[in-house]
Structure formats: C-alpha cells, structure tokens
C-alpha positions in Angstrom: -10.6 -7.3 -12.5 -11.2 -4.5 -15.2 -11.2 -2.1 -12.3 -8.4 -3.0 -10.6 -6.4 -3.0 -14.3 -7.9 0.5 -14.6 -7.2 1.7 -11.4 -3.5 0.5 -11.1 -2.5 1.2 -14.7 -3.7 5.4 -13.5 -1.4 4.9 -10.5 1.2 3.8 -12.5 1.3 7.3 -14.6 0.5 9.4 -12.0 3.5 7.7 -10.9 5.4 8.5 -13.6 3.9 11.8 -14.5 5.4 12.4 -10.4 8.7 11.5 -10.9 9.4 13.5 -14.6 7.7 16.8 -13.0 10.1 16.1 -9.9 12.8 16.4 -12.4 12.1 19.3 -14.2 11.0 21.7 -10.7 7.2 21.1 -11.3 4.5 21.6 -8.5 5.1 18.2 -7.3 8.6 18.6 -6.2 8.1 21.6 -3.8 8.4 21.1 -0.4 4.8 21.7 1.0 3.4 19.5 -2.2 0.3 17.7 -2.2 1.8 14.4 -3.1 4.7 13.7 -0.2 5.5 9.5 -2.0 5.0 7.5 -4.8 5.6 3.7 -4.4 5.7 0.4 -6.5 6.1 -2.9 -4.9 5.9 -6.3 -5.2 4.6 -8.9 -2.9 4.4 -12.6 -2.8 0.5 -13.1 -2.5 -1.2 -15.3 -0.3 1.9 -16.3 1.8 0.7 -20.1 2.7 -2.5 -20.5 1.6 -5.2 -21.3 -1.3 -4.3 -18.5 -3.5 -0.3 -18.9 -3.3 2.0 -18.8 -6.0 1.9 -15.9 -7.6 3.1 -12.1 -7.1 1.3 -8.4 -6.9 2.4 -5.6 -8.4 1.5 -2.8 -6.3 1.4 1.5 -7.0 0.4 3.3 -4.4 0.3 7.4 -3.4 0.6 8.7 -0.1 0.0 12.8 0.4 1.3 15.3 2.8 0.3 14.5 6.4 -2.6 15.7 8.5 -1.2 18.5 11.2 2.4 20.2 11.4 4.6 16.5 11.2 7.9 16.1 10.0 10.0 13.0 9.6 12.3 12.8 12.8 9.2 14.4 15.2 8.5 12.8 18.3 6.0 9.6 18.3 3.1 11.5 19.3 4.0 14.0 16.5 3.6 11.1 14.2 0.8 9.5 15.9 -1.4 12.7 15.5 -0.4 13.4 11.9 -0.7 10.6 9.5 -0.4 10.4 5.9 -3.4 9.5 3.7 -2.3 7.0 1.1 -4.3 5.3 -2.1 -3.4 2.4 -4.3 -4.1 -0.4 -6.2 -2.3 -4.2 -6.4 -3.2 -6.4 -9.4 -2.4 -10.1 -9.1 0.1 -12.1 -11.9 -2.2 -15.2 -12.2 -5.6 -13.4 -12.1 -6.7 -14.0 -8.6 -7.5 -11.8 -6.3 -6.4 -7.9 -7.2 -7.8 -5.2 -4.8 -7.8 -1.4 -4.5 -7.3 0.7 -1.3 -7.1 3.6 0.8 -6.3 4.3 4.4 -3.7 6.5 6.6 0.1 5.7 7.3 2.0 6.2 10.1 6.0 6.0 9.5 8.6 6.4 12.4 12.1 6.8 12.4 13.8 4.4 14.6 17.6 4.6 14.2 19.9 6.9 11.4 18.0 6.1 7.8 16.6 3.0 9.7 12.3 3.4 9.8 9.1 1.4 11.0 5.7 2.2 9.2 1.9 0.8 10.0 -0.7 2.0 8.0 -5.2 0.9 8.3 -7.3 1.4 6.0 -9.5 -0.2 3.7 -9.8 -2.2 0.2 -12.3 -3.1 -2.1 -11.1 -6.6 -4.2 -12.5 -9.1 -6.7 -12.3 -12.3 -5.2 -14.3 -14.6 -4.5 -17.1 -14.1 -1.4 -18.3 -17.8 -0.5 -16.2 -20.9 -0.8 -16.7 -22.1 -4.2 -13.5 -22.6 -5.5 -10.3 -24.6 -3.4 -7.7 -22.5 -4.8 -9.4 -19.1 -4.1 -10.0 -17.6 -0.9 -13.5 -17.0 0.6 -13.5 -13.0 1.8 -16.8 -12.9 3.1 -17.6 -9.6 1.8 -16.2 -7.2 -1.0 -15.0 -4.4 1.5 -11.7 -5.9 3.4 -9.7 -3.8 6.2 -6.0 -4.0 5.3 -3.1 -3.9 7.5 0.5 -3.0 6.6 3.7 -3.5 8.8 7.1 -2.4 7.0 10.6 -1.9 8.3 12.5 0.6 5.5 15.6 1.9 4.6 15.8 5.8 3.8 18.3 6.9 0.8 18.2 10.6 -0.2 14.9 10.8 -1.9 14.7 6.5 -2.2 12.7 4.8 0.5 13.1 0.9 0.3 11.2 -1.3 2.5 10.1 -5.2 3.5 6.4 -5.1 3.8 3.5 -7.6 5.3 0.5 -6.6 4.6 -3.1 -8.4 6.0 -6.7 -8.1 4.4 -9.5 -9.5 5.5 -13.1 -8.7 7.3 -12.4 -8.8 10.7 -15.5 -11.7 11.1 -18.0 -9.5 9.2 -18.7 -12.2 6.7 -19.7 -15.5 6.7 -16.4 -16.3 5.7 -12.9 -14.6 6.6 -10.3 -16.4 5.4 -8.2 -12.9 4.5 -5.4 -12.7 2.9 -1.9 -12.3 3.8 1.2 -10.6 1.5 4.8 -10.3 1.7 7.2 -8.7 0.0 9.2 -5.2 -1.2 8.4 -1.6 -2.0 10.2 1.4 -3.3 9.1 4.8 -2.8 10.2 7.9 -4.1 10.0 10.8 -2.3 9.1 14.2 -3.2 
C-alpha cells in the first residue's frame, strides 16, 4: 500500500509540476514534448462485487506516440502508433490500489467526440488466495488491465467515461479480477 501512496502521490506532482510549466512556456508545453497528457480520475471500484463501495483516485501520464500519428489520422494511423501511458490508482477504503503501465490507442469518431482502448499491465496489493469475503482473490500480483473510454475533447481538456478491467487472464489459481467505472480528465499538452 506504501507503494502505491508513493507512487500516486509522484504522479500527482508530476502532474502538477506539468500543468504550471504548461503555463509559463516550459519544455512540457512544446508541441513535439515528451509528455503528450496528464490525467486524474475517479472510479467506482469493484462495480458489483466483494470489494465494492468505495472509489479510486487515479493519475496517470501518457507520452508522445510511437511513429508519425496525429489526432484525426486514419485508423491504421492510430493502430500503428500508440501512446505509452503510466499511472497509479489508490483505493478510499484501503483495498486494493494498483500501479500500471501499458499503450493507448485513442480514435476520433465524430467532431470533439473520441473512443480510446488502452492494454497493458499492473502490479496491485490485494489479496492472492481467498482469505477474506470482502476482498478479491487475484491469483497473482501481476494483473493485465483493460480500459474502454468514450471522451469529450475541449481545447486542451479531454473528459471521458471510463471502464477499466484487471485481472490474470486464468494464470492464477484464482481470477476473480476486478472491474472499475467511472470519470477522467486529462489535460493536454
């Protein structure tokens, strides 16, 4: 859990430390930046299951995508050239908080209107075997995690509804997963 705390409270600043150097014509707010996003979220955790109840508070960073892609390519543009992302959600009531990594894939559908997928992995702090009925057993410490989000574009503001899926795939001997849903705001760059 320490980790987690760690890892999203860094997130957070480099969050913030994004935003104020966007403001004042830092590195970060050129156009061929390193850093392409910063988001915060929040999601209902566990949607229907043992570990409902409570709410994550998600930070993540997504970078500059792989190959020559810009918003508004075609779909194999976007398919050839996603965007690696970090991040790290910690849990309101002390259950299960993860960190991740993995590669996004956003496509404009209509206007401002946008669909995004991303895969990748996370590493969490729950429990592995079924010892507790109001935890989840995840089998094994590494998850894959899924997202599916349908967003909004606003000038620089990106808002978005987000589901988002981790579990082992049947690795473990148990793969209960878990399953969030919920909203993110991302900031541009």
């Amino acid at each position: 859990m320490r980790k987690t705390l760690y890892l999203t409270s860094c997130l957070v600043m480099a969050s913030a430390s994004g935003a104020l150097a966007g403001d004042y014509g830092a590195p970060f707010s050129a156009p061929n930046a390193f850093i392409s996003e910063l988001r915060m979220g929040v999601l209902s955790h566990d949607v229907a299951r043992r570990e409902q109840g409570s709410v994550d508070i998600q930070a993540e960073i997504l970078f500059q995508p792989f190959g020559d892609f810009s918003e508004g390519g075609s779909f194999w543009d976007m398919i050839l050239s996603p965007r690696p992302h970090i991040g790290g959600s910690v849990n309101s009531e002390g259950d299960t908080s993860y960190g991740y990594a993995g590669l996004s894939w956003l496509y404009s559908v209509w206007g401002p209107v946008f669909i995004e997928a991303s895969f990748g992995g996370a590493l969490h702090d729950g429990n592995l075997k079924d010892t507790n009925p109001k935890r989840e057993p995840l089998g094994t410490r590494a998850l894959f995690r899924e997202t599916a989000s349908l967003g909004f574009d606003y000038q620089n503001y990106r808002v978005m509804v987000t589901v988002e899926h981790l579990s082992n795939a049947g690795l473990g001997d148990w793969n209960h997963g878990l399953t969030h849903v919920g909203g993110r705001v991302g900031y541009k760059f």
